[in-house]
C-alpha positions, -999 to 999 in steps of 0.1 A, spaced: 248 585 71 221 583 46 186 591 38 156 583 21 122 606 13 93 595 12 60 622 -1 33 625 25 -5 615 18 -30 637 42 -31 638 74 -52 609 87 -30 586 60 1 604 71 -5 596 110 -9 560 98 27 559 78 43 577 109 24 548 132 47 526 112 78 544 112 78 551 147 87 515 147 120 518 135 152 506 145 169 531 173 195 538 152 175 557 127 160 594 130 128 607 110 126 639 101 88 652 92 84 683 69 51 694 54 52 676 22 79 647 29 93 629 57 133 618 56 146 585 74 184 593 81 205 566 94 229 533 87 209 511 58 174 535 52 165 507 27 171 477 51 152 495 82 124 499 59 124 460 54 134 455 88 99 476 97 74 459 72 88 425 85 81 441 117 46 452 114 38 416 96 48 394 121 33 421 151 -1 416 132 5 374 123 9 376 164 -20 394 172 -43 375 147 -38 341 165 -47 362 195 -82 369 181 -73 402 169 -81 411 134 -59 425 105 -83 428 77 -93 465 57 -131 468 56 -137 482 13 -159 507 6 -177 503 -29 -153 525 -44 -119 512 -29 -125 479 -53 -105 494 -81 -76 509 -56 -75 480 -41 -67 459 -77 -39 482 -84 -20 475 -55 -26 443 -51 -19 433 -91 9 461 -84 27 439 -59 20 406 -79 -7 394 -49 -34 369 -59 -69 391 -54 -71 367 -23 -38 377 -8 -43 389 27 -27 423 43 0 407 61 11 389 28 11 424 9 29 436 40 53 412 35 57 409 -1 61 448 1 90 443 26 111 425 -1 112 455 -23 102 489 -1 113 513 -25 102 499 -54 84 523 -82 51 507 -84 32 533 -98 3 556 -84 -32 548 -70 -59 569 -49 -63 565 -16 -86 538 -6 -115 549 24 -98 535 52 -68 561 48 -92 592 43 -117 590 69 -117 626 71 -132 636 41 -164 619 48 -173 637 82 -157 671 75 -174 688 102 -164 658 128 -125 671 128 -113 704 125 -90 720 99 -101 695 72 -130 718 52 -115 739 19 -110 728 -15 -74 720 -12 -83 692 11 -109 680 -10 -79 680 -40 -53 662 -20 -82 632 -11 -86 630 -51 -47 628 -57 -29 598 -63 2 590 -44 31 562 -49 17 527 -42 44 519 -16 39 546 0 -5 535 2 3 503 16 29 514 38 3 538 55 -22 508 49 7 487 68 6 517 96 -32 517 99 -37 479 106 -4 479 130 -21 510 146 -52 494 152 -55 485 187 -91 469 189 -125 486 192 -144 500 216 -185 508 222 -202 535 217 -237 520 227 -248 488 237 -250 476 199 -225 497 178 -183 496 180 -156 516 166 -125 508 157 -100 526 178 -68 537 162 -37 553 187 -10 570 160 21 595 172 12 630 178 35 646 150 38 681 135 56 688 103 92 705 106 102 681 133 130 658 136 123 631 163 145 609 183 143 574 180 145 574 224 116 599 224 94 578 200 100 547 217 95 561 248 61 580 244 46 560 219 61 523 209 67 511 242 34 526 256 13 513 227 29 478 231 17 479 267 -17 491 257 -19 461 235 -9 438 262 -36 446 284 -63 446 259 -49 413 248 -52 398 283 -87 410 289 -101 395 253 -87 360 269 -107 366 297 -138 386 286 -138 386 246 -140 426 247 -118 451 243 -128 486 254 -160 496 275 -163 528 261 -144 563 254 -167 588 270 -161 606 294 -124 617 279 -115 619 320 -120 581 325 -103 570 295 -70 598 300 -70 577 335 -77 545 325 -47 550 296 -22 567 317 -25 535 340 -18 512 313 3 530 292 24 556 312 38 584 301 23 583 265 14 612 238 -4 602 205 -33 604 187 -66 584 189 -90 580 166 -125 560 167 -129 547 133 -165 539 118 -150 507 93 -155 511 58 -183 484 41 -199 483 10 -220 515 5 -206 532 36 -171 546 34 -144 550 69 -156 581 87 -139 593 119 -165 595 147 -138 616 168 -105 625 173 -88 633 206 -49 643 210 -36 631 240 -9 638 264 -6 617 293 24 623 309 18 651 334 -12 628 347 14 599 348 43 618 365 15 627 395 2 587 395 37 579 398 44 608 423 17 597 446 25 563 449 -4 554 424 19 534 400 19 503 424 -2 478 408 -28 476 437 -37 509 429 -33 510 399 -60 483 389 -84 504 418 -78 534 392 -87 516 361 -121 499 378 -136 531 385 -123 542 350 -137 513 336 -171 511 353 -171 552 344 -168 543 307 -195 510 305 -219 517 281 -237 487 295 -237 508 335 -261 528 344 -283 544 376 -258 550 408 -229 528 396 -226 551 365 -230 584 383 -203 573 411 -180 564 391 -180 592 363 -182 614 400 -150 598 412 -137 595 381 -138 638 369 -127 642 405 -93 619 402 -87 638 373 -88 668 383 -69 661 416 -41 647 392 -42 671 368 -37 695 396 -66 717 387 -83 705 420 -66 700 459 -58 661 463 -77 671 498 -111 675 479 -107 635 465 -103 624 499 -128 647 512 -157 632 486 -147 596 490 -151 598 527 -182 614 524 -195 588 505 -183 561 521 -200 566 552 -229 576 532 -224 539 523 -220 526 554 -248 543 570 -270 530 539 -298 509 549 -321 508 522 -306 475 501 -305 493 465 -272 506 459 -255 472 440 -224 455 452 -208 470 426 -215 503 441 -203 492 468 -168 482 453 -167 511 434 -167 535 468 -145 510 484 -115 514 452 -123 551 456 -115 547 496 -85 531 489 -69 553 459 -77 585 486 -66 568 515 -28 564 492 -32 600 482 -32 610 518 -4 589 528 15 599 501 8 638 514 14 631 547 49 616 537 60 647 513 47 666 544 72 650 567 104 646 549 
């Protein structure tokens, strides 16, 4: 078996790289110390073409989709940006996916060193926005310069872990970035990455891609963390990674991370599946309260009932809560509903309740069964 080693940028630009090596063929391991990662297997060299090829056709895909594969510059990125473009022998015009590509040819390659451009160091502009970044040593590792294949890999990672944006307020959008949740002195199975992270991303994707054809958006919202948690473990499963809303880089204004959430989502998947939940039905009940929870654009009783049943399902799931309580404050409100005679609560009120009604109503069939057997 062999190997290849590969230095590792900071953290944000290391999540990136590792968003493109999770990629890899199933034959190969990765192995992530603090300052290094090592790709054992077969051919290193040919799954490291094998991956850029990858990541360029993945994005060529999702461009014709609508999506977009482009890096926002920051003032100061210009000159970065030169080096490893001139570096590779791209034309100043040369898009991403054609530096991913020419990159692929050649993936070890010495092409020198260059800084990091913005959109790999969001970090260091909003210091106080993620934790463990302040200190001088951070500051010295976002001056450093690091080998330029290794930049555009992690430039490679960033774009390919890009899965659309999402609002904060009726006018502003982030970008929203999903990359593995890794820790240094780890050697990861190419099963275990696939299955909490590739596959689920891919699904992620999917859907978002299916709702832009219908509505030209991609997510409502990220707040409250208890809507999106459901509203992800619905689409994607069983996932763990990162996610990070990303403030693009432009001009005078550099990448800044507006937050950063680790996520684990499969003990709230195994009780979706557990409870019958997984069935698509259900499934697409959950992710409309989630949905209508996270709408920037809701607001009065639809907002409140939602982000109500939404905390609640959490809980319930997360087993912090009885599933009896869910049941117990959807039935309430239903016949609170039903009872309702004064014509202001919106037929979307209404439908929210009734998915609520439906989701407890499976909860306490589901109980009722596991009761019996």
């Amino acid at each position: 078996m062999s190997s290849i080693r590969l230095p590792l940028p900071p953290r944000f630009a290391t999540d990136c790289l590792m968003g493109l090596l999770f990629h890899l063929d199933r034959a190969y391991t990765i192995t992530i110390y603090r300052t290094e990662v090592v790709v054992s297997g077969p051919e290193p060299r040919l799954a490291l073409e094998e991956v850029l090829e990858l990541a360029a056709q993945v994005l060529y895909n999702r461009v014709r989709e609508g999506f977009k594969a482009e890096l926002g510059l920051y003032q100061n990125d210009k000159d970065y940006h030169q080096k490893i473009w001139s570096a590779l022998e791209l034309s100043k015009d040369a898009t991403p996916i054609e530096m991913i590509r020419t990159l692929a040819s050649n993936p070890l390659k010495n092409y020198g060193k260059v800084g990091l451009l913005s959109v790999l160091k969001p970090e260091y502009y909003e210091l106080n926005r993620v934790p463990g970044y302040a200190g001088s040593q951070n500051s010295r590792r976002a001056r450093d310069e690091y080998p330029i294949n290794v930049v555009a890999m992690s430039l490679a990672g960033y774009l390919l872990s890009k899965v659309g944006a999402a609002r904060l307020d009726k006018d502003q959008r982030v970008s929203v970035v999903v990359t593995p949740a890794i820790t240094s002195e780890l050697t990861i199975d190419p099963k275990y990455r696939y299955s909490i992270y590739v596959d689920p991303v891919s699904r992620f994707i999917n859907e978002l891609l299916q709702r832009q054809r219908r509505r030209k958006e991609f997510l409502d919202g990220l707040f409250p963390e208890t809507a999106l948690a459901l509203l992800l473990a619905c689409t994607m499963g069983g996932a763990q990674f990162k996610l990070y809303a990303v403030k693009e880089a432009g001009g005078q204004k550099p990448a800044t991370i507006f937050t950063a959430m680790q996520m684990d989502l499969r003990p709230l998947y195994e009780e979706i599946v557990r409870l019958q939940l997984i069935d698509d039905r259900y499934r697409q009940k959950i992710m409309h309260i989630a949905r209508s929870s996270l709408n920037v654009n809701a607001q009065g009783v639809e907002k409140t009932l939602a982000t109500r049943f939404a905390l609640l399902l959490y809980e319930v799931l997360s087993r912090s809560k009885p599933l009896e309580e869910f049941v117990s404050v959807v039935n309430r409100e239903y016949l609170s509903l039903s009872m309702f005679r004064g014509g202001v609560r919106s037929d979307e009120s209404r439908r929210i309740v009734e998915s609520a009604v439906e989701v407890g109503k499976k909860i306490r069939s589901s109980l009722m069964q596991a009761e019996a057997i």
